[in-house]
C-alpha positions as CSV (number, residue, x, y, z in Angstrom):
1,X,49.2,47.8,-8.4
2,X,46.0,46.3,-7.4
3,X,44.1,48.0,-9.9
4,X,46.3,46.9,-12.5
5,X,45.6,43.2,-11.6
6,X,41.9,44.5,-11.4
7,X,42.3,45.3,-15.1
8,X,44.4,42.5,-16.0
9,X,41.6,39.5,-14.3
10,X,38.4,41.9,-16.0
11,X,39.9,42.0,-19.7
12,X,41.0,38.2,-19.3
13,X,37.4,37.2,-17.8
14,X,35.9,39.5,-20.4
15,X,37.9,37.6,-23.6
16,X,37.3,34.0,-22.2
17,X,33.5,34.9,-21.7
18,X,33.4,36.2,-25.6
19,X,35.4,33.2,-26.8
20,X,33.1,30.7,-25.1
21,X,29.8,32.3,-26.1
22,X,31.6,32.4,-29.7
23,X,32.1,29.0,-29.3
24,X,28.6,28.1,-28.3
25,X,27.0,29.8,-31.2
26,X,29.8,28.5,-33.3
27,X,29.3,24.7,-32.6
28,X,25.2,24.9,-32.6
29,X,25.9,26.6,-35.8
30,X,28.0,24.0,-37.2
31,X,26.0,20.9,-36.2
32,X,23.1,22.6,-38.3
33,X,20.3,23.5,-35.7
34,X,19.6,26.9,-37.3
35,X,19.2,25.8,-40.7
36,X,17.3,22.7,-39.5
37,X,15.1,24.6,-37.5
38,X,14.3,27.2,-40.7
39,X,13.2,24.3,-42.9
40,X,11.1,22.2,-40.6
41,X,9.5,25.7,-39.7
42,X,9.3,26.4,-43.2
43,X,10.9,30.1,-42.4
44,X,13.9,30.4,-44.2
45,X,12.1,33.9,-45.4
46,X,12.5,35.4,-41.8
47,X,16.4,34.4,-41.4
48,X,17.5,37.8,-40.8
49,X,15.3,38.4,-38.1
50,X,15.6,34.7,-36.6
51,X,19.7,35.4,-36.4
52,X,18.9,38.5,-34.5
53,X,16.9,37.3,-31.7
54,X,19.3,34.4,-31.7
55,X,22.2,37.1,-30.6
56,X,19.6,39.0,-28.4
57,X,18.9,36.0,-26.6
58,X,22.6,35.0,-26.3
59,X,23.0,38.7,-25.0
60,X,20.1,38.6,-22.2
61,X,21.4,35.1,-21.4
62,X,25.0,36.1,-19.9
63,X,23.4,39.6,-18.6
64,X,21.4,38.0,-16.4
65,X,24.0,35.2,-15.8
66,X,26.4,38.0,-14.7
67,X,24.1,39.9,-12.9
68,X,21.6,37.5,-11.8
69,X,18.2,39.9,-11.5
70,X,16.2,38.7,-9.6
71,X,12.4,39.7,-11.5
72,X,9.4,38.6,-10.1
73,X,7.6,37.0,-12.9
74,X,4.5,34.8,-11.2
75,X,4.4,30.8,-11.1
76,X,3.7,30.8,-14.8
77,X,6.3,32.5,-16.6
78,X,9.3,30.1,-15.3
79,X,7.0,26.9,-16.7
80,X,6.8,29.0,-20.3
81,X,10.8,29.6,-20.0
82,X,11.2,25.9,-19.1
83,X,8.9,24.9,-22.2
84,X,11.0,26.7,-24.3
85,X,14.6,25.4,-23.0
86,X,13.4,22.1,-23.2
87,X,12.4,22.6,-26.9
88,X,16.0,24.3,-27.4
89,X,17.5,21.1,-25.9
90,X,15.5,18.9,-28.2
91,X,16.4,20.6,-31.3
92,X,20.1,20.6,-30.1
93,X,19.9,16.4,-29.0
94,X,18.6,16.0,-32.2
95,X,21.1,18.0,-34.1
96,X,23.8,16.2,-32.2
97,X,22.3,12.8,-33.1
98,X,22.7,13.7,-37.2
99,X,26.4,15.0,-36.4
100,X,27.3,12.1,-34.6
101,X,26.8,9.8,-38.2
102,X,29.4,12.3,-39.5
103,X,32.0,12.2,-36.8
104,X,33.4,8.7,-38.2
105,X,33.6,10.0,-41.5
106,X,35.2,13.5,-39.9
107,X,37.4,11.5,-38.4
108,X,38.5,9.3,-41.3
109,X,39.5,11.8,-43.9
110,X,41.8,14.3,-41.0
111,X,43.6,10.6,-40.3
112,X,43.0,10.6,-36.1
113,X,42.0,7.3,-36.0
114,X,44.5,6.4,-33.6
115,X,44.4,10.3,-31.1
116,X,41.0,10.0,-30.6
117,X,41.4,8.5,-26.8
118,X,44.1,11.0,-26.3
119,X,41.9,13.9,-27.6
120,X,38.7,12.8,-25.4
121,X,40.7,12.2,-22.3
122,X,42.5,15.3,-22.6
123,X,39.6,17.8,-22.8
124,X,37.9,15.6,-20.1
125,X,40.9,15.7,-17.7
126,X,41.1,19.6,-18.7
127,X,37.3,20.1,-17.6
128,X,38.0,18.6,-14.6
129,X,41.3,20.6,-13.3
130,X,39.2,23.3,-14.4
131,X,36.2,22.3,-11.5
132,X,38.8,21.8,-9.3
133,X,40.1,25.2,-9.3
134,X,37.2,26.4,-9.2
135,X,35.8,24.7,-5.9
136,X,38.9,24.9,-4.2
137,X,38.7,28.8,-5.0
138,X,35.4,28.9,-3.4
């Protein structure tokens, strides 16, 4: 019996981690930061290979968030990743800022002028039962 809970809690875990990494990729994908980041870049040529390390790094990202290696990499290397994840953030702010002109307009033509409150304060109440499950768990 315990095992089949085992199973039960490991394909659950395993279908909400794929559906929030989809979701990740989905929504940087639709506010545009690929595509941005081709032109300014001026490598639209090299798409193929830029949406492949994109899913490689997405893959190394929750391996080492499940498994947490711990790699000895020197005082350098950490200040090169943090380079990088600041310049990932940037592009992302950025991206957000252009989306955020199209959200009225969004908003407008799907007639939720009036849910918008509800919609907010749900997903924020939902975030935090969400928390405090999780530190009461812990």
């Amino acid at each position: 019996m315990m095992s089949f809970k085992i199973a039960i809690l490991l394909v659950i875990s395993l279908s909400a981690g794929i559906v929030i990494a989809g979701g990740v990729f989905a929504f940087l994908s639709l506010i545009g930061v690929f595509p941005i980041l081709l032109k300014k870049t001026h490598t639209a040529a090299d798409t193929y290979v830029f949406e492949n390390l994109l899913i490689l790094g997405g893959m190394i990202g929750n391996v080492f968030t499940v498994y947490q290696p711990r790699i000895l990499l020197g005082p350098y290397v950490p200040a090169v990743f943090g380079l990088f994840f600041g310049i990932f953030i940037g592009c992302v702010s950025m991206a957000i800022a252009e989306v955020l002109r199209v959200i009225p307009i969004l908003l407008r033509r799907i007639h939720l002028a009036h849910g918008l409150g509800y919609l907010i304060t749900s997903i924020a109440v939902g975030k935090m039962i969400g928390s405090l499950v999780q530190l009461l768990q812990e």
